[in-house]
C-alpha positions in Angstrom: -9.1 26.6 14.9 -6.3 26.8 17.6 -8.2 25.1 20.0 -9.2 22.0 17.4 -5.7 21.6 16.1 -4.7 21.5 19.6 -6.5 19.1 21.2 -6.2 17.1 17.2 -2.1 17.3 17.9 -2.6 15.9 21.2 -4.3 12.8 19.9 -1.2 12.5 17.0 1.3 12.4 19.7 -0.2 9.3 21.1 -0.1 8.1 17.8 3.5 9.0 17.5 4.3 6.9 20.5 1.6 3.9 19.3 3.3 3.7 15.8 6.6 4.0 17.4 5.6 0.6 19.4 4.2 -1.1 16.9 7.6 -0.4 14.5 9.5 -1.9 17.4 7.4 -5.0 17.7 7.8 -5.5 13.9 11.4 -4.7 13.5 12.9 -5.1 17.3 11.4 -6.9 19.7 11.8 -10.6 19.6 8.1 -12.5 19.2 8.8 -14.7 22.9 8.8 -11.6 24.6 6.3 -8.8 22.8 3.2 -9.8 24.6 3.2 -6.8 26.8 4.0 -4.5 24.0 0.7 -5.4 22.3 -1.3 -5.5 25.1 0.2 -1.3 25.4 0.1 -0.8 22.2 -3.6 -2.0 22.2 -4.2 0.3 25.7 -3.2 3.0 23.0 -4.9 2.7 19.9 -8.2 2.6 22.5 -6.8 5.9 24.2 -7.1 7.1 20.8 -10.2 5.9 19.8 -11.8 7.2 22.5 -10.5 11.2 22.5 -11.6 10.2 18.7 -14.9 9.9 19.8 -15.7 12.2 23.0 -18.2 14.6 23.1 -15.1 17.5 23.3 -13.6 16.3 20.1 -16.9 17.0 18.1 -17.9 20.0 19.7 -14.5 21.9 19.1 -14.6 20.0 15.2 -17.9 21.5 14.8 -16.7 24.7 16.1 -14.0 25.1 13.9 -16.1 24.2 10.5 -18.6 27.1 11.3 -15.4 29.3 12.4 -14.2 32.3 9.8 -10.7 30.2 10.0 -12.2 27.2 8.3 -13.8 29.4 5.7 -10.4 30.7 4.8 -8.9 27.7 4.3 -7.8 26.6 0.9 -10.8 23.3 -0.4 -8.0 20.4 0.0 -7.5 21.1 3.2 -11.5 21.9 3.8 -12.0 18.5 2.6 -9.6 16.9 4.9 -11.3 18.5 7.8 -14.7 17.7 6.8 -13.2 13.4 6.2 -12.4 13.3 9.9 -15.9 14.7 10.7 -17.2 11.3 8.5 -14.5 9.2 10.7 -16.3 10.3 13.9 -19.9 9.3 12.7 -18.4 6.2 11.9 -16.2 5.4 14.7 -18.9 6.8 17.4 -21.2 3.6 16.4 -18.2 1.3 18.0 -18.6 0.0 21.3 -14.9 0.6 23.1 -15.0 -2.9 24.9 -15.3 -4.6 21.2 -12.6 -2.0 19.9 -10.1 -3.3 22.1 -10.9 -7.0 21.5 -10.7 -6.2 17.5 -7.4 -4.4 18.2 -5.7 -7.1 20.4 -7.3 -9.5 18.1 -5.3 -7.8 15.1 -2.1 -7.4 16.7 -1.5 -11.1 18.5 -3.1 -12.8 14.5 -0.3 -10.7 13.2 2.3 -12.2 15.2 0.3 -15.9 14.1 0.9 -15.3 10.4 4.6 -14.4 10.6 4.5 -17.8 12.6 2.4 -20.0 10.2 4.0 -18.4 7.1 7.7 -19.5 8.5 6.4 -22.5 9.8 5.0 -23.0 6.2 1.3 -23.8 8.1 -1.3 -22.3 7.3 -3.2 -24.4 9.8 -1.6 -22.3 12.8 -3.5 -19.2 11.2 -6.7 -20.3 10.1 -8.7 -20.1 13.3 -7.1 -16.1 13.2 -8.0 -15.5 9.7 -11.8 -16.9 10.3 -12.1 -14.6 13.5 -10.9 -11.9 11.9 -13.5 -12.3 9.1 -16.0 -12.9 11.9 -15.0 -10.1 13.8 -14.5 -7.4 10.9 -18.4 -8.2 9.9 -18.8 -7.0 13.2 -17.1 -4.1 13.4 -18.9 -2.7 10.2 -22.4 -3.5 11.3 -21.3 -1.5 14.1 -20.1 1.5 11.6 -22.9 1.0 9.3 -26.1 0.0 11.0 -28.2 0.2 7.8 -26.2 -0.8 4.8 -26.8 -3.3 2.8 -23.8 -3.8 0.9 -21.1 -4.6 3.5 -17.9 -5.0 1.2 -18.5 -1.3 -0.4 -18.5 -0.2 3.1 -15.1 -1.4 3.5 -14.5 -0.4 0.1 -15.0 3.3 0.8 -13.0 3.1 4.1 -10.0 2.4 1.7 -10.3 4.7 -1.0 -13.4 7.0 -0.2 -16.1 7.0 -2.7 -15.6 3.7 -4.5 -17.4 1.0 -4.7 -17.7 -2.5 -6.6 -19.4 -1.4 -9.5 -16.5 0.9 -10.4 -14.2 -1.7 -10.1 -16.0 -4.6 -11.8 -15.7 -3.4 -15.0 -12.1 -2.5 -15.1 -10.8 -5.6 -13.2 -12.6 -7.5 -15.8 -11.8 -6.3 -18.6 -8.0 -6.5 -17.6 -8.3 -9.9 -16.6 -9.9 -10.3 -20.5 -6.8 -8.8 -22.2 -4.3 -9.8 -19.6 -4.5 -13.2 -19.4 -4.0 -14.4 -23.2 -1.0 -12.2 -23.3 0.5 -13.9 -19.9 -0.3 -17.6 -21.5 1.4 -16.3 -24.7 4.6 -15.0 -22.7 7.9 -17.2 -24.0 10.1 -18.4 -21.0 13.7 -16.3 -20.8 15.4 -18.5 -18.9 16.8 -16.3 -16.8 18.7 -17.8 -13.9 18.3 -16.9 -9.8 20.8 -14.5 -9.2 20.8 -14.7 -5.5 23.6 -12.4 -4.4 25.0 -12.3 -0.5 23.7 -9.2 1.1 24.7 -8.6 4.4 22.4 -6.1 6.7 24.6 -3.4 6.1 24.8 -4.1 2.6 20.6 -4.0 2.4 20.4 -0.8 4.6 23.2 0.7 1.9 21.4 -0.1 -0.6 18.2 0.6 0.3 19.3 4.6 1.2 20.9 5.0 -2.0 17.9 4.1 -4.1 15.2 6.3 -1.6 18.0 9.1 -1.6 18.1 9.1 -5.3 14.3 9.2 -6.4 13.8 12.0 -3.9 12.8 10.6 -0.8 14.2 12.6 1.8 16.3 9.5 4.2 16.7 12.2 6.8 13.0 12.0 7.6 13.2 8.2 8.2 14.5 5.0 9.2 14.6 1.8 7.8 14.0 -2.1 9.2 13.9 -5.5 8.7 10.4 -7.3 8.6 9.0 -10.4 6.8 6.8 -7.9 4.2 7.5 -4.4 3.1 6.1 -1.5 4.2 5.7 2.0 5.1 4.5 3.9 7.7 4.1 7.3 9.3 5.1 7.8 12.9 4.9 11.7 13.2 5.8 15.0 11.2 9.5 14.3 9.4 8.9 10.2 10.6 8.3 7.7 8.0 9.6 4.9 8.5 10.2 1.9 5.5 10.2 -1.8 6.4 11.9 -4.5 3.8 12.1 -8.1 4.3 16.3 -9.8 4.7 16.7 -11.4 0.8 19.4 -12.1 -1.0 17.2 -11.4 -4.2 18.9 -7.7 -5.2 16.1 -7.4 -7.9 13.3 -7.9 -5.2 14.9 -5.8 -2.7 15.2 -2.8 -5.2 11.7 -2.7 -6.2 10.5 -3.2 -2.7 12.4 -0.2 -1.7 11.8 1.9 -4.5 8.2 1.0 -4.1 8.3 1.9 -0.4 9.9 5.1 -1.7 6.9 6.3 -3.7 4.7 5.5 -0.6 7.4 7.8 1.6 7.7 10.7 -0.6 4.2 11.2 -0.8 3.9 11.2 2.8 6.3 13.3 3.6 4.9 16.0 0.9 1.8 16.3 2.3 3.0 17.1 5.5 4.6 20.0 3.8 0.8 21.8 3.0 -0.7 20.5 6.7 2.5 22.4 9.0 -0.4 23.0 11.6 -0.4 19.5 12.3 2.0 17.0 14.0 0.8 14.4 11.7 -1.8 13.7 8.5 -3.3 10.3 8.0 -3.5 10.0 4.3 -5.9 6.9 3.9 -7.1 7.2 0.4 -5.1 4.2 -0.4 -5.7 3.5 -3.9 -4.3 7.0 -4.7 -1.2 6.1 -2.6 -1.0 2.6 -4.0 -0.9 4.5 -7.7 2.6 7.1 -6.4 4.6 3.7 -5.4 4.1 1.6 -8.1 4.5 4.2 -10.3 8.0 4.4 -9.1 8.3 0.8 -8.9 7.0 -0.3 -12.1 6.9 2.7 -14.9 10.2 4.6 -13.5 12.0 1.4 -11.5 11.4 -1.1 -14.6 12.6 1.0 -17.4 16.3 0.9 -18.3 16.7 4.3 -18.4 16.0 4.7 -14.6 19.2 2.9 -14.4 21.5 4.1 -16.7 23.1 7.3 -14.7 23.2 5.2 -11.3 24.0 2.1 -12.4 27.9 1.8 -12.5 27.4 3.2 -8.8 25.1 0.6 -7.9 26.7 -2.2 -9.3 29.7 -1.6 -7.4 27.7 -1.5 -4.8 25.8 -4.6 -5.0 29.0 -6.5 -5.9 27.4 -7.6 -9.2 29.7 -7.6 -12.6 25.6 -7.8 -14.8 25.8 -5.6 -18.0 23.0 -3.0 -17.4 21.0 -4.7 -20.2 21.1 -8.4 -18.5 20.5 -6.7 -15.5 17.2 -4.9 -16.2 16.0 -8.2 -17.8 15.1 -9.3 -14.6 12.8 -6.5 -13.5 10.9 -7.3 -17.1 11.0 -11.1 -16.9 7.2 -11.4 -17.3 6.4 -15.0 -15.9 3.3 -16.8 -14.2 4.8 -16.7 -10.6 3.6 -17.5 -6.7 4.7 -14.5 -5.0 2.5 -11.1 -5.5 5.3 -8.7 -4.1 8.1 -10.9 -6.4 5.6 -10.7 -9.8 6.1 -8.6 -12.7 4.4 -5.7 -13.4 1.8 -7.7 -16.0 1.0 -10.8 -14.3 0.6 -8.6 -10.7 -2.7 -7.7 -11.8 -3.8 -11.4 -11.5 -2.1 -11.4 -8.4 -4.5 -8.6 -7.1 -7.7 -10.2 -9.1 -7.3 -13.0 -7.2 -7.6 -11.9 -4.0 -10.1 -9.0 -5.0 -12.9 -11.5 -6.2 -11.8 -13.4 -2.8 -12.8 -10.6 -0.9 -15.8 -10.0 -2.7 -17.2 -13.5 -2.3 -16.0 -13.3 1.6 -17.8 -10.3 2.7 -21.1 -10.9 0.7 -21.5 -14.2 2.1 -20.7 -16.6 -1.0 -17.6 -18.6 0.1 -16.6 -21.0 2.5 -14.6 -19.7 5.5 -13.0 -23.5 5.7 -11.8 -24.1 2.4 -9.9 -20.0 1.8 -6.7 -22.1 0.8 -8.7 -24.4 -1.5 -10.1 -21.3 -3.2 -7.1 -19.5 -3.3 -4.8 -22.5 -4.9 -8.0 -23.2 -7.6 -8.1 -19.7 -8.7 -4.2 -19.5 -8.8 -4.1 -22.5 -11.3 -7.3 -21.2 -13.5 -5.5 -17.7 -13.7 -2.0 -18.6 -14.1 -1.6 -22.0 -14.6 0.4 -22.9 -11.3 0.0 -25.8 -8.6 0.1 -23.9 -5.3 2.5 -26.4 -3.1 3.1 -25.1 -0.2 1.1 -22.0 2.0 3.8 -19.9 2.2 3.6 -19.3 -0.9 0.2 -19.4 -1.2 -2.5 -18.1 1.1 0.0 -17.2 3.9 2.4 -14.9 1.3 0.4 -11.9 2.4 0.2 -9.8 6.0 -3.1 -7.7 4.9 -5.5 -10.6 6.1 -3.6 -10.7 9.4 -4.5 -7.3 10.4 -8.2 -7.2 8.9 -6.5 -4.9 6.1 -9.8 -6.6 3.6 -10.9 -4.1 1.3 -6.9 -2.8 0.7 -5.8 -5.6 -2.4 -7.8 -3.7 -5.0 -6.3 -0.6 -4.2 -3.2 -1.8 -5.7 -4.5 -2.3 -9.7 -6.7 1.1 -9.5 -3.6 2.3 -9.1 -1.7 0.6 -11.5 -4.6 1.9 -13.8 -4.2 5.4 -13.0 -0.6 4.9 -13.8 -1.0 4.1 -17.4 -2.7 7.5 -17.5 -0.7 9.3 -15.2 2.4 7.9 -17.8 0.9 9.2 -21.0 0.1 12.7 -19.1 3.7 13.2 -17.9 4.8 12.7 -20.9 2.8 15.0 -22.0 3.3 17.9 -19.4 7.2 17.2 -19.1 8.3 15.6 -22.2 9.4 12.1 -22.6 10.1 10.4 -19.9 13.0 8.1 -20.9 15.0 11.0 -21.8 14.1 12.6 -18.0 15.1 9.2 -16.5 18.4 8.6 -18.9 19.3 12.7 -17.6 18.9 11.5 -14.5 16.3 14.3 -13.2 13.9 11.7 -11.6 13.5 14.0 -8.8 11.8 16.5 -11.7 9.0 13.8 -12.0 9.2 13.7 -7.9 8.5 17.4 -7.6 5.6 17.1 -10.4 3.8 14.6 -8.4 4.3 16.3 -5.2 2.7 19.5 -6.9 -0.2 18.0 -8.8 -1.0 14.6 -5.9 0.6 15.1 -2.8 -0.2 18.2 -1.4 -3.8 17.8 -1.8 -3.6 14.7 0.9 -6.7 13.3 1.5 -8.8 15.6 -0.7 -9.4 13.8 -4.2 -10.2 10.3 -4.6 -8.1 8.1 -7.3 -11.0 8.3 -9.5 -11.4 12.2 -8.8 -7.4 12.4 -9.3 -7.5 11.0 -11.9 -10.4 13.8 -14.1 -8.6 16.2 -12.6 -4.8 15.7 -13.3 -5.0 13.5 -16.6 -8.7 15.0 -17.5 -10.1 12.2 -18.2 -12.0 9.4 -16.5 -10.3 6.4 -15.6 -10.1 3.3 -17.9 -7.7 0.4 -18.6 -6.6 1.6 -22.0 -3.6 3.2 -22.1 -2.7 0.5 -19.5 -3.1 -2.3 -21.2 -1.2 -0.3 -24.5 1.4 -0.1 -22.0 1.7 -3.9 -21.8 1.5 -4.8 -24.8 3.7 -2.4 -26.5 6.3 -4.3 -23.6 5.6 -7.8 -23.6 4.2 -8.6 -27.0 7.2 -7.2 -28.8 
């Protein structure tokens, strides 16, 4: 075992120092001068690939799983071991030259979609986008030399296990329920309250909402990028990005979405103390801890009640708590996916789910992806898409090949209509936790029941086992219209 973890820790600290660089050429380092930053940045994540896939790395994993110290190891963390013995059979099949192109591909189309997005052009990223279509087809033939279904490939190498069949069902009959309640939604009329937030003011902010649902801002930092989000740079290292906005409603449930993302990190690192650092890549699962946070615990008044006099002072805002918390429920066809309420976010997600879908088994046209996307946004929720920031340049996944990520983000919202009705079961209600203001006792049941078990249990296998039942869009869609068709 000591030998494995070893020469395992000595590929993490590598990737300490690569995630490191790729924070600072997100958050830092000005765009006119990064180039040599990717190109060492790409160097590394090849480095890594490689000791990923030498002969010495399988032959001391091997070793370990037929060792009496695997054998004593608790099944979680059996499981994990086992996953990274799947990740070299996979990654073995990749030719290193094409690994580097796909990786300095990724990185210099990420630095074209910040570009095109505040150029408002999506004509600047297109060629990127198509190549990294092209090339991602590529990179799974390489993977998966026999499949024949290439999108449940990717599939699987988001949230092992799952495929389009499971999804199919449950995506559509959510869109069937959702989308009459969305066209039946009555207009609030609630104002922009755009509020001047210095970056001071957004870092202040920011800590005090992490610090208070129990993610530990010791083990962190925080910085300023065009999209939100989270990653892990080592053992007691992650790290939350949030865009500069003077939206306070937007920044709050980016960061307490981040949050959920953070704390369930940083809990699983707490089971793995052999390592310097665990990947935890079932992504649907994690996609189910932070919006939990965000959208059941963040978008119920009673999150708000014991910190909000601190908070409002804070902000510099003079909203009664009740006006306030109308604008995290102000259910409304809208453009942006990471600006959308909790209900019309699934179409959002839809969207770009049956996008993917058509992309990756060959039904749609590469030059017409905006077209597609602005049709679908009008048949869904009734809106004229006017401008591609807004539209098919809103998101980063695409600019880093993340395809096979959006539908991670509904399963989980569909676990979390389950994972609701559970709590409330194990715990008690949970308005009355939230109005007590013991979050952090819903924080400590989640690390105990999800986080420690890392990459072990799928969202569908979390799901039997934690709420003991199989997934379905029920008490979901209860959930929705007990709130928005009162």
């Amino acid at each position: 075992m000591n030998k494995f973890i070893n020469y395992l820790n000595d590929i993490n600290d590598k990737k300490m120092i690569l995630y490191t660089l790729l924070w600072e050429i997100d958050t830092v380092i000005d765009d006119d001068y990064s180039s040599y930053n990717i190109e060492v940045a790409s160097k590394l994540e090849t480095e890594i690939f490689e000791m990923s896939t030498s002969n010495e790395y399988i032959t001391l994993l091997d070793e370990f799983i037929s060792s009496k110290d695997f054998n004593e190891l608790a099944e979680y963390k059996k499981i994990y071991y086992l996953s990274l013995k799947d990740d070299y059979e996979k990654e073995k099949r990749i030719p290193k030259d094409f690994y580097n192109d796909y990786c300095i591909q990724k990185n210099i189309s990420k630095k074209a979609w910040a570009k095109a997005k505040k150029e408002n052009d999506y004509k600047i990223f297109k060629p990127y986008l198509i190549k990294n279509i092209n090339m991602t087809k590529e990179l799974y033939k390489y993977i998966y030399p026999n499949s024949n279904n290439l999108y449940d490939d990717m599939l699987n190498d988001y949230e092992r296990g799952v495929k389009q069949k499971d999804i199919d069902p449950l995506f559509m009959e959510l869109k069937k329920e959702i989308i009459p309640i969305v066209r039946n939604l009555k207009d609030n009329n609630l104002e922009n309250k755009n509020i001047s937030l210095s970056d001071s003011k957004l870092y202040e902010i920011s800590n005090f909402l992490l610090d208070y649902i129990g993610f530990d801002t010791k083990k962190g930092a925080l910085g300023i990028y065009p999209h939100g989000y989270t990653t892990k740079v080592s053992k007691n290292d992650v790290r939350i990005a949030f865009s500069r906005t003077n939206n306070l409603f937007d920044l709050s449930s980016t960061i307490i979405h981040e949050g959920g993302h953070g704390i369930f990190e940083l809990y699983s690192e707490k089971e793995f103390d052999e390592l310097n650092r665990v990947d935890v890549d079932l992504i649907a699962l994690h996609e189910s801890q932070s919006r939990f946070y965000e959208n059941i615990l963040g978008r119920n008044i009673n999150f708000w009640i014991p910190i909000y006099d601190k908070f409002k002072k804070m902000a510099n805002i003079n909203l009664p708590i009740e006006e306030f918390i109308k604008y995290f429920n102000n259910a409304k066809a809208s453009f942006i996916r990471t600006e959308a309420d909790e209900l019309t976010y699934c179409l959002h997600i839809i969207i770009r789910y049956e996008m993917e879908r058509e992309i990756f088994n060959g039904n749609i046209d590469l030059d017409k992806l905006d077209e597609i996307w602005n049709n679908k946004y009008k048949e869904y929720l009734g809106l004229d898409v006017i401008e591609d920031r807004v539209g098919i340049l809103q998101d980063m996944h695409w600019s880093d090949a993340s395809f096979g990520y959006f539908p991670s983000y509904l399963l989980g919202s569909i676990f979390d209509g389950m994972l609701l009705d559970k709590i409330n079961e194990d715990l008690g209600n949970v308005d009355e936790i939230l109005k007590k203001g013991k979050i952090k006792d819903i924080t400590t049941y989640l690390n105990l029941n999800i986080h420690k078990y890392a990459n072990a249990y799928n969202i569908f296998e979390t799901c039997k086992r934690v709420c003991k039942k199989e997934m379905n869009v029920t008490p979901l869609i209860n959930y929705f219209k007990n709130k928005y068709e009162r």
